[in-house]
C-alpha positions in Angstrom: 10.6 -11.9 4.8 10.3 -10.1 7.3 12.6 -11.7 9.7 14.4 -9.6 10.2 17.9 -9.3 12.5 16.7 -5.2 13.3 13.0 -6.2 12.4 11.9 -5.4 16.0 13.8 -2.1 16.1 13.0 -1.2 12.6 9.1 -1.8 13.1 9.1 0.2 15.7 11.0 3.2 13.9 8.6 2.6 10.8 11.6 1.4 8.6 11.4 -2.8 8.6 14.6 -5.0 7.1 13.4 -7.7 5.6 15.7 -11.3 5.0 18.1 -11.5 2.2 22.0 -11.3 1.9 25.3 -13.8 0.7 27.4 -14.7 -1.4 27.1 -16.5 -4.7 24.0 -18.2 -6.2 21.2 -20.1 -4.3 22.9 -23.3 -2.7 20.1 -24.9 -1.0 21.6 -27.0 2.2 18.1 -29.0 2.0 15.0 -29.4 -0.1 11.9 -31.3 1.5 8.6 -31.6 -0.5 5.6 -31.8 2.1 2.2 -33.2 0.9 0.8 -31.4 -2.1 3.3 -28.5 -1.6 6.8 -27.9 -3.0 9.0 -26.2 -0.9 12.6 -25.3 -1.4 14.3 -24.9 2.4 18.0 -22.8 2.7 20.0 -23.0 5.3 22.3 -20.3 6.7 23.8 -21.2 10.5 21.0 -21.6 12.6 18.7 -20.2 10.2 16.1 -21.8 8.0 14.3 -19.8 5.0 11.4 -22.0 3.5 9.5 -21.2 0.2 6.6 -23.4 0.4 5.1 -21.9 -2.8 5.9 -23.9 -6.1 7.2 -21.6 -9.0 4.4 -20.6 -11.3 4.2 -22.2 -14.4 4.4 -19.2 -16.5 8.6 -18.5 -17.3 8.2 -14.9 -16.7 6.8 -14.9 -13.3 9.5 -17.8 -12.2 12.0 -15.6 -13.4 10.7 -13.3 -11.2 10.0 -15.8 -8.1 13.6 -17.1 -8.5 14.8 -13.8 -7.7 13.5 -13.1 -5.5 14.5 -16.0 -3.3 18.1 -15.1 -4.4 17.7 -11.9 -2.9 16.1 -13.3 0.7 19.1 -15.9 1.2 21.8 -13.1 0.0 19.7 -10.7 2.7 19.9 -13.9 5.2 23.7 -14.3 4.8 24.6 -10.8 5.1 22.3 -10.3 8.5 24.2 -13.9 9.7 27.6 -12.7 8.3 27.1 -9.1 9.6 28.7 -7.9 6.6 27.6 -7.7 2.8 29.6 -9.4 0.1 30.4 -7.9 -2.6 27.8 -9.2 -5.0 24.6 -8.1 -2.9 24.3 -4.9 -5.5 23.4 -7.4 -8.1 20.3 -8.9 -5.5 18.9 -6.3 -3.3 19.3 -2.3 -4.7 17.4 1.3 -4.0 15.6 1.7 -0.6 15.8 -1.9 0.3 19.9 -2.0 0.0 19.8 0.8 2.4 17.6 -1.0 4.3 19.5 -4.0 4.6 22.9 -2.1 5.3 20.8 -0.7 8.6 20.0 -4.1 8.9 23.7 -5.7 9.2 24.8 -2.9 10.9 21.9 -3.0 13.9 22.9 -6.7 13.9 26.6 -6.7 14.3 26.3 -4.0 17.0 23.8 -5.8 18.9 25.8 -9.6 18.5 22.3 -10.9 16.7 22.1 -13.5 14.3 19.2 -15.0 12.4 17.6 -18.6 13.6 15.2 -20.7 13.9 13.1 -20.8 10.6 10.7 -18.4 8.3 8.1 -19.5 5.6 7.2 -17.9 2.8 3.7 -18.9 1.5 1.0 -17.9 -0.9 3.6 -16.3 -2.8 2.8 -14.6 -5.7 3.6 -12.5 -8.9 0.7 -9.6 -9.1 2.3 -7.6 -11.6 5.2 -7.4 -14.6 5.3 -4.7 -16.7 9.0 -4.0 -18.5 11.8 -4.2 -15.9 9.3 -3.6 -12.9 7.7 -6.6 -10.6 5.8 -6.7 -8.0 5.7 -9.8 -5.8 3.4 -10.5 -2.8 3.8 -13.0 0.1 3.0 -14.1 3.3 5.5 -14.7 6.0 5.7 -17.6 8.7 8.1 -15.8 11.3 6.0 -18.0 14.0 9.4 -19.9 14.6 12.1 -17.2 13.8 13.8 -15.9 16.7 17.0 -14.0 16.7 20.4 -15.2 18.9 22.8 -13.2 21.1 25.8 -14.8 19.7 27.8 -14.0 23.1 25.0 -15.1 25.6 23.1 -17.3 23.4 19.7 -15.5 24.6 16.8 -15.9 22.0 14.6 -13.3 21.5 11.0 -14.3 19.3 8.4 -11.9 17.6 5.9 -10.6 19.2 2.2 -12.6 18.4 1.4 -9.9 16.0 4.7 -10.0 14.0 4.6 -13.2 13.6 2.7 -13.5 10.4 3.2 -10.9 8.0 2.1 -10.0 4.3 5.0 -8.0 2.3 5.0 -6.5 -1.2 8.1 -6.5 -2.7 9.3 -4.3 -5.5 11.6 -6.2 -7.8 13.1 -4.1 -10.8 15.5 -5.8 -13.5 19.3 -5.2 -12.4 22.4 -6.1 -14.3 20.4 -8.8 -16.1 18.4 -10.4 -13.1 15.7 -9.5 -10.8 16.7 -7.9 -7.8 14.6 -6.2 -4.9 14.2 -2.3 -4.7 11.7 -1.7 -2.4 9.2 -3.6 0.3 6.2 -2.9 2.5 4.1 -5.0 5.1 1.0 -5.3 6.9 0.8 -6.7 10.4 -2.7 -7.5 12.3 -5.5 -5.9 12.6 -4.7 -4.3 9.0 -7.0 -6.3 6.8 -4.2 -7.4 4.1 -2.6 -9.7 6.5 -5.7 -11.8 7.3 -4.8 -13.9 4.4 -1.9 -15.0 6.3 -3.0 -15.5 9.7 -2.7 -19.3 10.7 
């Protein structure tokens, strides 16, 4: 998801931290289920992850799917907590952890916290093949902003970050699906037209 505590700073450096971080298993704070779609919402502070897309019917890709979302909200927590617990390694591993300890770290030293609220949609499973995953998705970051937690000043994403489409890398970790590795396309790139509004 790329919302993203350093997403801003990151794009512009080429590296890009996606959402994900906590502690402990996926606690949702709230589930809503809006007409024909079911969504699963998590909340962390002031910020509010929603995965609009249902689980696919097929075990092996919701075994995927479900990590997946336990990665973003562990990412989430550790970008609102500014620190990563100790059971991130089992979630989020290989280029993406060290993506997400730039994250926390360009977070805590510029007092920003996640808010406001992404959407995941049109997620999707495109490939499994032995320990390896790949999942695609588009996200919503239309209503993410980030917060100065000592001024309270908001800052939002720019029109063209504001809907995304990421690939994620998942690879089977200590017994669950964790991410490894992301990428994105932003507009005009032709891959994210899918998830313009």
């Amino acid at each position: 998801m790329i919302r993203f505590a350093v997403g801003l700073a990151l794009c512009a450096s080429g590296l890009l931290a996606l959402s994900a971080c906590g502690s402990g298993e996926l606690s949702p704070a709230a589930s809503s289920k809006p007409t024909g779609v079911s969504a699963k919402t998590y909340r962390i502070g002031p910020y509010t992850v929603v995965f609009a897309t249902p689980l696919p019917a097929d075990i092996a890709q919701a075994g995927v799917v479900e990590g997946f979302r336990q990665a973003q909200v562990v990412w989430d927590r550790s970008e609102y907590a500014w620190r990563m617990p100790a059971n991130v390694r089992r979630y989020v591993t290989g280029h993406a952890l060290v993506n997400l300890v730039d994250a926390v770290a360009a977070s805590r030293k510029d007092h920003l916290i996640p808010a406001g609220t992404d959407r995941l949609f049109l997620t999707r499973v495109t490939r499994i093949r032995g320990g390896t995953a790949t999942i695609t998705t588009c996200d919503d970051a239309s209503k993410f902003h980030e917060e100065d937690v000592h001024t309270g000043a908001e800052s939002t994403q720019p029109p063209a970050q504001a809907y995304l489409f990421e690939i994620w890398q998942m690879v089977k970790h200590s017994g669950r699906w964790a991410i490894a590795a992301f990428s994105y396309a932003l507009r005009p790139s032709p891959r994210a037209a899918p998830c313009q509004p």
